[in-house]
C-alpha positions as CSV (number, residue, x, y, z in Angstrom):
1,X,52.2,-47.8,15.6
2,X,51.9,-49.0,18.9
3,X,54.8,-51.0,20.1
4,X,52.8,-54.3,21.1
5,X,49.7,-55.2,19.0
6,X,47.3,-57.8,19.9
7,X,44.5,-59.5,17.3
8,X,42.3,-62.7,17.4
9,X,39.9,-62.4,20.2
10,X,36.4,-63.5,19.7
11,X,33.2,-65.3,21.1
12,X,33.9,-69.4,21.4
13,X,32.1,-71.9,22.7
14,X,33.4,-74.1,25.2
15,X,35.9,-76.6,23.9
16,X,36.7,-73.9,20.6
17,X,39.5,-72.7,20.0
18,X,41.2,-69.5,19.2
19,X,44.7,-68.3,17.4
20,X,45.5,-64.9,19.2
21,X,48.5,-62.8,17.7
22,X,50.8,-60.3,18.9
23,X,53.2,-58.2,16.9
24,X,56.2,-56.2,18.2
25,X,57.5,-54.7,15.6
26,X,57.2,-51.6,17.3
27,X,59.8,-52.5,20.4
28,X,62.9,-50.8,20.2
29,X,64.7,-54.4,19.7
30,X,63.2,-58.0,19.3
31,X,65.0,-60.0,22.2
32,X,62.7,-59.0,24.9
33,X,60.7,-61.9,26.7
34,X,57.4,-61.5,25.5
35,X,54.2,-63.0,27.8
36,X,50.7,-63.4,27.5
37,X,48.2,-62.6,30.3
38,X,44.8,-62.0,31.1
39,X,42.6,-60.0,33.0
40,X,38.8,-61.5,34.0
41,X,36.4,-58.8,35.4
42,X,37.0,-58.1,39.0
43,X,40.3,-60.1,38.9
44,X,44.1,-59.6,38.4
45,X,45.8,-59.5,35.9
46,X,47.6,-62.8,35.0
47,X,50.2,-64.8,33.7
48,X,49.5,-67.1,30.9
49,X,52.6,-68.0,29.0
50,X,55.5,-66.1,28.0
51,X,58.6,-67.1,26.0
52,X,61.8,-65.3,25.9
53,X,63.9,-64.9,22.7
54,X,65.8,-68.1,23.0
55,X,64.3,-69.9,25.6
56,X,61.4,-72.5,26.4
57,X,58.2,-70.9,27.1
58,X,56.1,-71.5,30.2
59,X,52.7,-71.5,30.9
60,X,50.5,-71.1,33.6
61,X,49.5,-74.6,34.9
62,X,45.8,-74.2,33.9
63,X,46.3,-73.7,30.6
64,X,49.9,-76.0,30.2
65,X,48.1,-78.7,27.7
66,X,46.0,-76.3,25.8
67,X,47.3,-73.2,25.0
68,X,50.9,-73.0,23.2
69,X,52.7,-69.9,22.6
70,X,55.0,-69.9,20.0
71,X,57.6,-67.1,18.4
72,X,58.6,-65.7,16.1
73,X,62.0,-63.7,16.0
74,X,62.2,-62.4,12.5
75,X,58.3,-61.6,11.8
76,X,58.4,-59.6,15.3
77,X,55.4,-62.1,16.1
78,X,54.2,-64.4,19.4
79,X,51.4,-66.2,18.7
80,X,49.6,-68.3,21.3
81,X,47.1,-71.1,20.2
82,X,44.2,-71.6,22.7
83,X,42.8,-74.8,22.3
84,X,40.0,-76.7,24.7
85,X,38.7,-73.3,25.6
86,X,36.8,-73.3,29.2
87,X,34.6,-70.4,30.4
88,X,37.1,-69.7,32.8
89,X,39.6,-68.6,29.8
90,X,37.6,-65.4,29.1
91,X,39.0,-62.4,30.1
92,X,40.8,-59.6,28.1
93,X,44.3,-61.2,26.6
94,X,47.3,-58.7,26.7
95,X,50.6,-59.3,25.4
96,X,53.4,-57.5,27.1
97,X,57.3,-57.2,26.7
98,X,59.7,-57.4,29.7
99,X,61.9,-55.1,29.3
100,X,65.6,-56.9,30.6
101,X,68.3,-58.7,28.4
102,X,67.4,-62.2,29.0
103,X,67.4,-64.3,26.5
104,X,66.5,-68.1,28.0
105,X,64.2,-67.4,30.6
106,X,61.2,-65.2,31.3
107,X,58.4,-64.4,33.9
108,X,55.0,-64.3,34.5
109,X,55.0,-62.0,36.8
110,X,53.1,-58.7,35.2
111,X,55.4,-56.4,37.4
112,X,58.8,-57.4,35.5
113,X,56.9,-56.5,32.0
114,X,56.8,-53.2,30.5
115,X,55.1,-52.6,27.6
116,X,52.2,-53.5,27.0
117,X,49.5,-53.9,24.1
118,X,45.7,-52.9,23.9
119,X,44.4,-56.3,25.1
120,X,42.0,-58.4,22.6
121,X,38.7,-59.9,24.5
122,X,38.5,-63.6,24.5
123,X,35.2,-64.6,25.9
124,X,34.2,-68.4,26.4
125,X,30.4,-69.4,26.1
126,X,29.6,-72.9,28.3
């Protein structure tokens, strides 16, 4: 069992939507910040959303409005909900846990995250 495991990627047309999951059941303990990011070809990787254990989440601000990220402690499960998909969305999505204490606040920087899942492909059709 890997210790971060994304699911939910597909082909969408513009304006779809998609529900992309991530389970971290296999983290050592379930109060690390969890964040969603993405990696377009010939880009960075970057922050979409994250949301700590306790905390509000945050979003990158071209996706705040249509994606929502939403946690679940006791499942070991972060969900985020992409909705008004653009082209521009595609890219591989990766969730990742930072690996700190904090439970009200968390980055989206990908250098303060540690583990990280497989990636699921998200890929937006105009």
């Amino acid at each position: 069992q890997l210790p971060l495991v994304e699911s939910g990627g597909g082909l969408v047309q513009s304006g779809g939507s998609l529900m992309l999951s991530c389970t971290f059941s296999g983290l050592p303990t379930n109060s690390k910040a969890i964040g969603w990011f993405r990696q377009a070809p010939g880009k960075e990787r970057e922050g979409v959303s994250c949301k700590s254990a306790l905390g509000q989440p945050s979003y990158k601000e071209s996706v705040e409005g249509r994606f929502m990220i939403s946690r679940y402690n006791s499942n070991k499960t972060v969900l985020l909900h992409l909705h008004d998909l653009k082209p521009e969305d595609t890219g591989i999505y990766y969730c990742a846990a930072a690996d700190d204490s904090r439970l009200y606040d968390c980055s989206l920087w990908p250098s303060t995250y540690t583990h990280w899942g497989q990636g699921t492909q998200v890929t937006v059709s105009s």
